[in-house]
Residue frames relative to the residue before (quaternion, step in Angstrom):
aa qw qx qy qz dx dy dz
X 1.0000 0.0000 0.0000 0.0000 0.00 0.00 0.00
X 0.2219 -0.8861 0.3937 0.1032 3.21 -0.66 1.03
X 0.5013 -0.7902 0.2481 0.2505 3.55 -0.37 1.34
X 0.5400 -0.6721 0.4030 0.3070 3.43 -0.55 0.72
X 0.5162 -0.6399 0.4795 0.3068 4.18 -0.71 0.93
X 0.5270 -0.5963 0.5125 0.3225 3.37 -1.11 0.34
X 0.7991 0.0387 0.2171 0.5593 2.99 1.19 -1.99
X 0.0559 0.8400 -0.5258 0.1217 3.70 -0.57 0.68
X 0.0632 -0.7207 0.6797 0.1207 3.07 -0.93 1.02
X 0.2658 -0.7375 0.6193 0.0451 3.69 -0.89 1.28
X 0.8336 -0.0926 0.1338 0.5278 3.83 -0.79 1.05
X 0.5314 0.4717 -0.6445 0.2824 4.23 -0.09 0.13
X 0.2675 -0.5022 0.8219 0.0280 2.00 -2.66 1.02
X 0.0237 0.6569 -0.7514 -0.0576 3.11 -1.36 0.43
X 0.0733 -0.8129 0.5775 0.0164 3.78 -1.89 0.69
X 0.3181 -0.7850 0.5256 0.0795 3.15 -0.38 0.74
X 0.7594 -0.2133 0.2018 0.5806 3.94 0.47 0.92
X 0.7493 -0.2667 0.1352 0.5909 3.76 -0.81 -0.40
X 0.8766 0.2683 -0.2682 0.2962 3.71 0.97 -0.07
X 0.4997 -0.7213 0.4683 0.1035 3.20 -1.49 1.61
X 0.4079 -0.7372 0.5351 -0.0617 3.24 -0.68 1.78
X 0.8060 0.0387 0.0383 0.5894 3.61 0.28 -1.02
X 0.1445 -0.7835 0.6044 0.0022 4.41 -0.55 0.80
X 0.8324 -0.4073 0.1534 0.3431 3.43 0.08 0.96
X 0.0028 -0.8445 0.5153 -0.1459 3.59 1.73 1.32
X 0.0017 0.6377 -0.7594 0.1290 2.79 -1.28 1.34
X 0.2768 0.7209 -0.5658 0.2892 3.17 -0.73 1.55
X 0.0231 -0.7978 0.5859 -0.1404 4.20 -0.18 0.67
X 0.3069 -0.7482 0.5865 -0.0458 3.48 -1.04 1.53
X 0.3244 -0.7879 0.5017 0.1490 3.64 0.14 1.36
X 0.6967 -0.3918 0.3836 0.4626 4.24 -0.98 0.65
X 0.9331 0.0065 -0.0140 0.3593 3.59 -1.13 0.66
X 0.5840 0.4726 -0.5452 0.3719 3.43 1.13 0.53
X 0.4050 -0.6361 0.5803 0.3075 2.84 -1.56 0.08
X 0.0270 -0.6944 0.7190 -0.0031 4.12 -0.78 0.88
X 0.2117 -0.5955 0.7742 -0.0332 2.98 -1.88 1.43
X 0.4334 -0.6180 0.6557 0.0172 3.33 -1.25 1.89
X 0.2160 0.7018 -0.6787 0.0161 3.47 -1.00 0.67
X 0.2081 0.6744 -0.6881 0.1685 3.75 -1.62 0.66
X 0.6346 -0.5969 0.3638 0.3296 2.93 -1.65 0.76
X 0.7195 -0.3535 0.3207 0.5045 3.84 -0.91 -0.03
X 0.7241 0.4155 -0.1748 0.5220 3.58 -1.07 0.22
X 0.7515 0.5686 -0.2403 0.2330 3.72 0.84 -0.66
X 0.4791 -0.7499 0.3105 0.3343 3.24 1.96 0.64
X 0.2221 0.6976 -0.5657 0.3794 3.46 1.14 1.93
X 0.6365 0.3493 -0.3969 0.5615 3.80 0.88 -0.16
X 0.4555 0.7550 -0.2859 0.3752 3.79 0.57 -0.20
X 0.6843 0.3087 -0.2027 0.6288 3.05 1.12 -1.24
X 0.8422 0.3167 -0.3176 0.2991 2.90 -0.18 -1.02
X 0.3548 0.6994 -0.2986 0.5439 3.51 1.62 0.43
X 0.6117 0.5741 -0.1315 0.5281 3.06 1.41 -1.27
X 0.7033 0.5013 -0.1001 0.4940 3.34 1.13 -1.35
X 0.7202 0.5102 -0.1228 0.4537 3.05 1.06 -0.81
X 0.4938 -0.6569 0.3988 0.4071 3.71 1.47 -0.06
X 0.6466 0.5449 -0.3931 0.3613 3.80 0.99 -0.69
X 0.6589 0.4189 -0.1727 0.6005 3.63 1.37 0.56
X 0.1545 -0.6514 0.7375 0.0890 3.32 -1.05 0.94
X 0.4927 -0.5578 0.6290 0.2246 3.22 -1.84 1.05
X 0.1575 -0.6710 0.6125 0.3871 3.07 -1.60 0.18
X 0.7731 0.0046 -0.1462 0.6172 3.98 0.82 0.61
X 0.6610 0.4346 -0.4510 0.4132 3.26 -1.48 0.66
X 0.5376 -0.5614 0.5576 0.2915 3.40 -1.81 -0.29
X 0.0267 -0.5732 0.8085 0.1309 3.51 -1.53 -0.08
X 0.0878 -0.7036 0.7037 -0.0453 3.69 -0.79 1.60
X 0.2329 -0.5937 0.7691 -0.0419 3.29 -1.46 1.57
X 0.8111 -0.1453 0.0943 0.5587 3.62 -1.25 1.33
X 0.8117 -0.2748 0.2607 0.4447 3.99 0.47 0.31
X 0.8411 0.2592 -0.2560 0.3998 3.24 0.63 -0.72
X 0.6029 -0.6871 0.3454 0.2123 3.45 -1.10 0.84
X 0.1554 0.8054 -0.5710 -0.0325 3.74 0.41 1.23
X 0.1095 0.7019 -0.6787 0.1864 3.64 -0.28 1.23
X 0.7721 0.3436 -0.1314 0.5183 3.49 1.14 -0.82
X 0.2973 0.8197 -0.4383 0.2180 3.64 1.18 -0.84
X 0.4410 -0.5979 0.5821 0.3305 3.89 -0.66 0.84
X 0.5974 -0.6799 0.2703 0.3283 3.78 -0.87 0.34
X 0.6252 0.3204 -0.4533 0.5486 3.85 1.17 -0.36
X 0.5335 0.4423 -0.5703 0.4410 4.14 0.64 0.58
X 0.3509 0.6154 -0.5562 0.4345 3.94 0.72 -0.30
X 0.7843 0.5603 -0.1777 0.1985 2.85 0.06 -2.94
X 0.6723 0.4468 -0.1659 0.5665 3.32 1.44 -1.49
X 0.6080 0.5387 -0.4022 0.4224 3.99 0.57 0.14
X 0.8665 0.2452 -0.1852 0.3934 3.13 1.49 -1.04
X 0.5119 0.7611 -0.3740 0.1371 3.36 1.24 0.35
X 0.4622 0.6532 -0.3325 0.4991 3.00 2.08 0.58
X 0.6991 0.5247 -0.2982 0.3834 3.47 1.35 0.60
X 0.3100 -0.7692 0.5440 0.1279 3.36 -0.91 0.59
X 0.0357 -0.7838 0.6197 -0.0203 3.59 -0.92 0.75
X 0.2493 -0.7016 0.6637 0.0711 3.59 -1.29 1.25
X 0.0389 0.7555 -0.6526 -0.0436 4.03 -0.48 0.86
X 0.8091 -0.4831 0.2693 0.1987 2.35 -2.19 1.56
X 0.7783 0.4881 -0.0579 0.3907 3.22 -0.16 0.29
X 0.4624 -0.5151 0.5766 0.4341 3.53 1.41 -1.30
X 0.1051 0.8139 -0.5693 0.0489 3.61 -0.08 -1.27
X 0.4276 0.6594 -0.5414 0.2988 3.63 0.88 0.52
X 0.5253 -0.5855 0.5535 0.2735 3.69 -1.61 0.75
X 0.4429 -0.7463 0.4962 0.0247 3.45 -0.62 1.65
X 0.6294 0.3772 -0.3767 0.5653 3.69 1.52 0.48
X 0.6211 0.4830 -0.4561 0.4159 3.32 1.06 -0.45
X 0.5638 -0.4435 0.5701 0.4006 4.11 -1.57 -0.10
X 0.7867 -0.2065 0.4084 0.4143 3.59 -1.57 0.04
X 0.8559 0.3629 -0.0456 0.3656 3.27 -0.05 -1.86
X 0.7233 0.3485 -0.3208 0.5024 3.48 0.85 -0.25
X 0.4642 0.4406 -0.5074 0.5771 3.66 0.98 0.25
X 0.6863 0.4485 -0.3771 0.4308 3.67 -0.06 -0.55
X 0.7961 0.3426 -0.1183 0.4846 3.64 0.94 -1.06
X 0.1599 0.9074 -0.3529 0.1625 3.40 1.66 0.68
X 0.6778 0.4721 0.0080 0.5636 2.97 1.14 -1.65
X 0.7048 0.5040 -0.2224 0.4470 3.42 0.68 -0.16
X 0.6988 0.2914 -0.2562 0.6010 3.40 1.15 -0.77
X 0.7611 0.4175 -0.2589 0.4236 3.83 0.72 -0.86
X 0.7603 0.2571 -0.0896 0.5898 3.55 1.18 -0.16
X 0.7272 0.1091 -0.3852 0.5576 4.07 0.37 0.28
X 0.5726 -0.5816 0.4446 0.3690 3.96 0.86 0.20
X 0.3724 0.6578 -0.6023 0.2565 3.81 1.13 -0.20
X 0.3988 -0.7501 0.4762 0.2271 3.32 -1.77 1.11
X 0.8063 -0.3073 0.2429 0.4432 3.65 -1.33 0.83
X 0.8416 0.3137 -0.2802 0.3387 3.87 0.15 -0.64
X 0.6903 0.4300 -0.1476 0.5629 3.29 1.36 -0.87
X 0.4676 0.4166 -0.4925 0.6044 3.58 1.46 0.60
X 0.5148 0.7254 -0.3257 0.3206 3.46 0.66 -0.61
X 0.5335 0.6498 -0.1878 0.5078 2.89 1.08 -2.44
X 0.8521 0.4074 -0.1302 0.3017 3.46 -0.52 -1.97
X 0.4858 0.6733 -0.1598 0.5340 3.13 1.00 -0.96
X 0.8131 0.1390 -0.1216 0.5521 4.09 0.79 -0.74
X 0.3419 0.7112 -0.2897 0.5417 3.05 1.87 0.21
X 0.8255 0.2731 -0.0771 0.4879 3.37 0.63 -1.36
X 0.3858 0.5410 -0.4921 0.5624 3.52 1.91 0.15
X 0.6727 0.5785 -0.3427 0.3089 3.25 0.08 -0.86
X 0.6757 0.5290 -0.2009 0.4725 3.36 0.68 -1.25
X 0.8066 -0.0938 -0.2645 0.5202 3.74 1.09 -0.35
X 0.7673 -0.5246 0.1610 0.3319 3.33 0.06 2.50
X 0.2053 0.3884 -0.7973 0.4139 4.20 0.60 1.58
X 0.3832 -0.5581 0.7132 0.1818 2.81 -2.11 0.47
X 0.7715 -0.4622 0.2697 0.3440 3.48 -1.15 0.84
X 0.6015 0.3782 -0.3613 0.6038 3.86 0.92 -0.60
X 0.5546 0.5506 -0.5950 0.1877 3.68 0.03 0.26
X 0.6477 0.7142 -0.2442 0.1036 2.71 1.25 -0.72
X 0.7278 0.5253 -0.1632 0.4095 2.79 1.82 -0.71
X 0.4653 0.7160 -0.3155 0.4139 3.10 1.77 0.05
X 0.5135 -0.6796 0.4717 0.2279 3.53 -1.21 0.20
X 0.4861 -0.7126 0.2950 0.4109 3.55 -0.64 0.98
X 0.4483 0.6993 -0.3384 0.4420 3.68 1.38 -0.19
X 0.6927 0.4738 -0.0845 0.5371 3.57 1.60 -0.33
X 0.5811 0.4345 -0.3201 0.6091 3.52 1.63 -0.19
X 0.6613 -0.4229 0.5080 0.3546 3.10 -1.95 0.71
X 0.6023 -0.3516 0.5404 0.4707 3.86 -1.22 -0.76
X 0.7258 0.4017 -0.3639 0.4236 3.31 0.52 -1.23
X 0.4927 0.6500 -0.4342 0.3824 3.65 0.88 -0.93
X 0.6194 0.6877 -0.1480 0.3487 3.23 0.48 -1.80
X 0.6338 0.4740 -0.1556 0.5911 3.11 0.71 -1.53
X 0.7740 0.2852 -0.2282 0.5173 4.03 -0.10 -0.87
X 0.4401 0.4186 -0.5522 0.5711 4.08 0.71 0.25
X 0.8395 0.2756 -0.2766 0.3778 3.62 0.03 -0.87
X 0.5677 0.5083 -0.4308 0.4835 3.22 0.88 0.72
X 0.5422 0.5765 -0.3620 0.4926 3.19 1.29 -0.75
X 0.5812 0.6172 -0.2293 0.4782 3.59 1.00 -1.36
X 0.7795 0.2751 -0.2795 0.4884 3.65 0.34 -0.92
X 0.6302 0.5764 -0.3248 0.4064 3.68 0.82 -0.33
X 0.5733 0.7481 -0.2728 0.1931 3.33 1.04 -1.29
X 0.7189 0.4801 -0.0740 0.4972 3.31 1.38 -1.05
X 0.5312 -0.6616 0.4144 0.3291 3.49 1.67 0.32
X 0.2389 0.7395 -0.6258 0.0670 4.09 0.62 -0.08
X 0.3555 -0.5775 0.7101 0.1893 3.03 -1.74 0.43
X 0.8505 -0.0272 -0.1885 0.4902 3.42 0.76 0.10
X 0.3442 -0.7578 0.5214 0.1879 3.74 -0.97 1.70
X 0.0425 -0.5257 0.8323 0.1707 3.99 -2.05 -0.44
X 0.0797 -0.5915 0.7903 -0.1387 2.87 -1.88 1.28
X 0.1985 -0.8093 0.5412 -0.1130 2.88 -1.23 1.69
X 0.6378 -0.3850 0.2615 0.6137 3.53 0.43 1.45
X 0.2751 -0.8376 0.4533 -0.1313 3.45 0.40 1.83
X 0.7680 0.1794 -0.0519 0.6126 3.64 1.22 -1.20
X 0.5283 0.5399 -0.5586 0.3426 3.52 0.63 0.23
X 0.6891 0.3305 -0.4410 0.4706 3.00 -1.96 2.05
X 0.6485 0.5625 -0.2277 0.4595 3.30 1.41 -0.88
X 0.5195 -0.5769 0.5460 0.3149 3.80 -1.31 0.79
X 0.7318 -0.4780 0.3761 0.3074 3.41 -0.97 0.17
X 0.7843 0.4787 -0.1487 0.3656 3.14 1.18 -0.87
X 0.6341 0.5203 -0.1758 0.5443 2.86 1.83 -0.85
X 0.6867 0.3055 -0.3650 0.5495 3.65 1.08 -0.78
X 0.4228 0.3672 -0.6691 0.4886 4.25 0.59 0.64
X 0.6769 0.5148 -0.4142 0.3245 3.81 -0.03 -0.18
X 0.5155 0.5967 -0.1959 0.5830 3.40 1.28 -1.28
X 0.5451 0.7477 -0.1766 0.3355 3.80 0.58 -0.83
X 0.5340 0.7819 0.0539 0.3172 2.19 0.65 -2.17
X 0.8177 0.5133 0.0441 0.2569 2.07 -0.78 -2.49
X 0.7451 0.4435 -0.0767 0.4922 3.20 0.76 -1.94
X 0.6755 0.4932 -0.2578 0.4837 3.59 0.92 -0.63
X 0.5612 0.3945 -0.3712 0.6258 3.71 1.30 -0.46
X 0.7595 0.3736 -0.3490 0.4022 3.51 -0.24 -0.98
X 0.4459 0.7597 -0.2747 0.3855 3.67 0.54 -0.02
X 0.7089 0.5086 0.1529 0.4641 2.53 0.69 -2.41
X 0.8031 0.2556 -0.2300 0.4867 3.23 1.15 -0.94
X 0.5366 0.5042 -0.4610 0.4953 3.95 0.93 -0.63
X 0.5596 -0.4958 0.5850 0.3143 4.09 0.59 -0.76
X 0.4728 0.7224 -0.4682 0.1880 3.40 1.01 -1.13
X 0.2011 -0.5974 0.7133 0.3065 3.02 -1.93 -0.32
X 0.3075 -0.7335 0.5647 -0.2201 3.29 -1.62 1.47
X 0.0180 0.7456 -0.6028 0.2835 3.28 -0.61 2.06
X 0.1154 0.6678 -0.7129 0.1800 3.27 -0.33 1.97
X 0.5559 -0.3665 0.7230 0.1839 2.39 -2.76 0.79
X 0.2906 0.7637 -0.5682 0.0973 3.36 -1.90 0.72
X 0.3452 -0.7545 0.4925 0.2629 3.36 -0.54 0.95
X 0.6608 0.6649 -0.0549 0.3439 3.42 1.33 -1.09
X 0.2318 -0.8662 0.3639 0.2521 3.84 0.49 1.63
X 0.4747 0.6414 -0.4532 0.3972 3.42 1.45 -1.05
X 0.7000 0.4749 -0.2832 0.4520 3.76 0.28 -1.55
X 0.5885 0.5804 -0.3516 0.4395 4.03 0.97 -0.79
X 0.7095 0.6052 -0.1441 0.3310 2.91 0.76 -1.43
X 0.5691 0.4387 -0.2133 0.6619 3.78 1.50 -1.75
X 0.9727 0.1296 -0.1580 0.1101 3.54 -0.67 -0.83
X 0.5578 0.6467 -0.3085 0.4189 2.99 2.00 0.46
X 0.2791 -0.6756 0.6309 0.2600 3.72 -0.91 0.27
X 0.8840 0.1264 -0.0682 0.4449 3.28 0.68 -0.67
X 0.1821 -0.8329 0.4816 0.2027 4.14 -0.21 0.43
X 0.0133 -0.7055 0.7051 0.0703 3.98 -0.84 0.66
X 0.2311 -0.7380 0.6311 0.0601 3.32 -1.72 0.80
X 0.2355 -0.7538 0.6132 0.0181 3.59 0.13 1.74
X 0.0399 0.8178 -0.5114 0.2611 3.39 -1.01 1.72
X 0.7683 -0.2706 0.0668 0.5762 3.40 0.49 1.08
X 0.9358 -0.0038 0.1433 0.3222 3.26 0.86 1.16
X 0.7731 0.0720 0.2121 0.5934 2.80 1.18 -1.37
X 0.4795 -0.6869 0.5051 0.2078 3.97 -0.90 0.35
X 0.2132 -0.8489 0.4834 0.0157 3.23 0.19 2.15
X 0.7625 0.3418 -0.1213 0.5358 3.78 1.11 -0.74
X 0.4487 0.6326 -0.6267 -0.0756 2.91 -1.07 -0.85
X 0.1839 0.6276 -0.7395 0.1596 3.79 -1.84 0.59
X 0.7518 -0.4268 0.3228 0.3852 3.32 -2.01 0.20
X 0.6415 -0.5061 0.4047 0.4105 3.49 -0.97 0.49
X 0.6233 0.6295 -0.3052 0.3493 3.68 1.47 -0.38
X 0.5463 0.6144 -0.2749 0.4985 2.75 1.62 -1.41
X 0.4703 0.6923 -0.5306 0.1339 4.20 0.92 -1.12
X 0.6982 0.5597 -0.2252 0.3854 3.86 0.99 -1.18
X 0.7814 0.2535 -0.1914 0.5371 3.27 0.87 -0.74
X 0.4731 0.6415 -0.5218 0.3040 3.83 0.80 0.50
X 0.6344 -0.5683 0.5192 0.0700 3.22 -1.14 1.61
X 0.6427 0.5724 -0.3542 0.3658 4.10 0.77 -0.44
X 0.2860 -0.8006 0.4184 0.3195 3.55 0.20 1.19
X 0.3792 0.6127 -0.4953 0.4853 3.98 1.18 -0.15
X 0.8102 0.2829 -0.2885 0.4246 3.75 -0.27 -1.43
X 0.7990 0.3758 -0.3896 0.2620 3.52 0.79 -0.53
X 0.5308 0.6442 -0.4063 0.3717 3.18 1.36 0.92
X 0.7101 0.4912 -0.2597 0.4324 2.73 1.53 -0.15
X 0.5683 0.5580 -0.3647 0.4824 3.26 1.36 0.09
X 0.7574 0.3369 -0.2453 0.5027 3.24 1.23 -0.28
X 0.5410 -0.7428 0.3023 0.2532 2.86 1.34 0.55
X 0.5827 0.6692 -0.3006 0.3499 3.62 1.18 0.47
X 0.5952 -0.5356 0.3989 0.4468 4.16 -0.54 -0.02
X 0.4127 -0.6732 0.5420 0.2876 3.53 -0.98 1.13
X 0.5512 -0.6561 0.4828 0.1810 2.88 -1.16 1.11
X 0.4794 -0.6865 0.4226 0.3469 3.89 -0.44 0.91
């Protein structure tokens, strides 16, 4: 019996004026793994998962959620498709008026109605879980390291329990030391919720920690794809440029 995808994109295109971004992607993320999206720049990796995310209309194909196809979905069914999801932006993305805790507890007070103290609660709960200490909370993001930053907005995308995470170039900006921590992080916290998990990344180390599975988005479409083990011995002259960090050969 075969198990039903978490997530699937089924044939979309999207364009952008005379230029085509995504060419019939076919590509689907099986319960509890975790798949890391790599491609060069330009190669329509925020797109999808844009795509996936509702902040995009296809211009053909599906985007299947637990099976069902919310490309079309009236908008408080979207709202209700996605409130099982969690999202880490590039960057952090936290609101520089709000405290620690109320970015983390964003989604909770302004969208499940949770009240002010027991968003609070959760909210240092889910600091906790990736290692802020309880006084972060009150602090302003204008007052954290990056790396800090970086683990509020994890805390933020976790907080709500998702069954299914996005990660946006997770360690870009970060020292080496801090995005093997950041990593980590993402690979425990994963691991524990069960979730399933679809990041963007330029970065193989970061491919490597938090991915079960690795796809290479290439004009359009998904030129590779194997375990994160398989990354060393794959035969695609695209992935093996990027592991070695060198220019694809014309």
């Amino acid at each position: 019996m075969s198990v039903m995808n978490k997530l699937e994109w089924r044939g979309v295109s999207k364009q952008f004026g005379a230029q085509k971004v995504l060419d019939g992607l076919d590509l689907a993320v099986a319960p509890g793994r975790s798949l890391a999206l790599l491609g060069r720049s330009g190669q329509g990796k925020s797109v999808t998962i844009k795509l996936a995310l509702g902040l995009m209309q296809a211009d053909a194909g599906e985007v299947l959620l637990d099976g069902v196809d919310v490309t079309h979905l009236p908008a408080r069914e979207r709202r209700a498709s996605f409130a099982s999801i969690g999202m880490l932006f590039q960057g952090g993305a936290l609101f520089d008026s709000l405290p620690v805790w109320e970015n983390v507890a964003f989604r909770l007070i302004n969208a499940d109605g949770v009240g002010r103290r027991e968003a609070r609660e959760r909210a240092v709960e889910a600091l906790a879980l990736v290692k802020l200490a309880p006084d972060v909370a009150d602090r302003y993001p204008s007052e954290l390291s990056g790396g800090m930053q970086k683990r509020a907005g994890l805390a933020r995308a976790i907080v709500g329990s998702p069954s299914l995470l996005f990660f946006d170039e997770p360690t870009t900006g970060l020292d080496p030391i801090t995005a093997g921590a950041i990593n980590e992080l993402i690979r425990d916290r994963v691991t524990s919720l069960g979730c399933t998990a679809v990041s963007i990344t330029h970065d193989m180390v970061s491919a490597r920690v938090i991915a079960d599975e690795v796809a290479m988005l290439d004009g359009g479409r998904i030129v590779w794809r194997g375990s994160a083990g398989d990354l060393d011995h794959a035969d695609h002259p695209l992935v093996r440029a990027f592991i070695r960090g060198e220019p694809l050969e014309e």
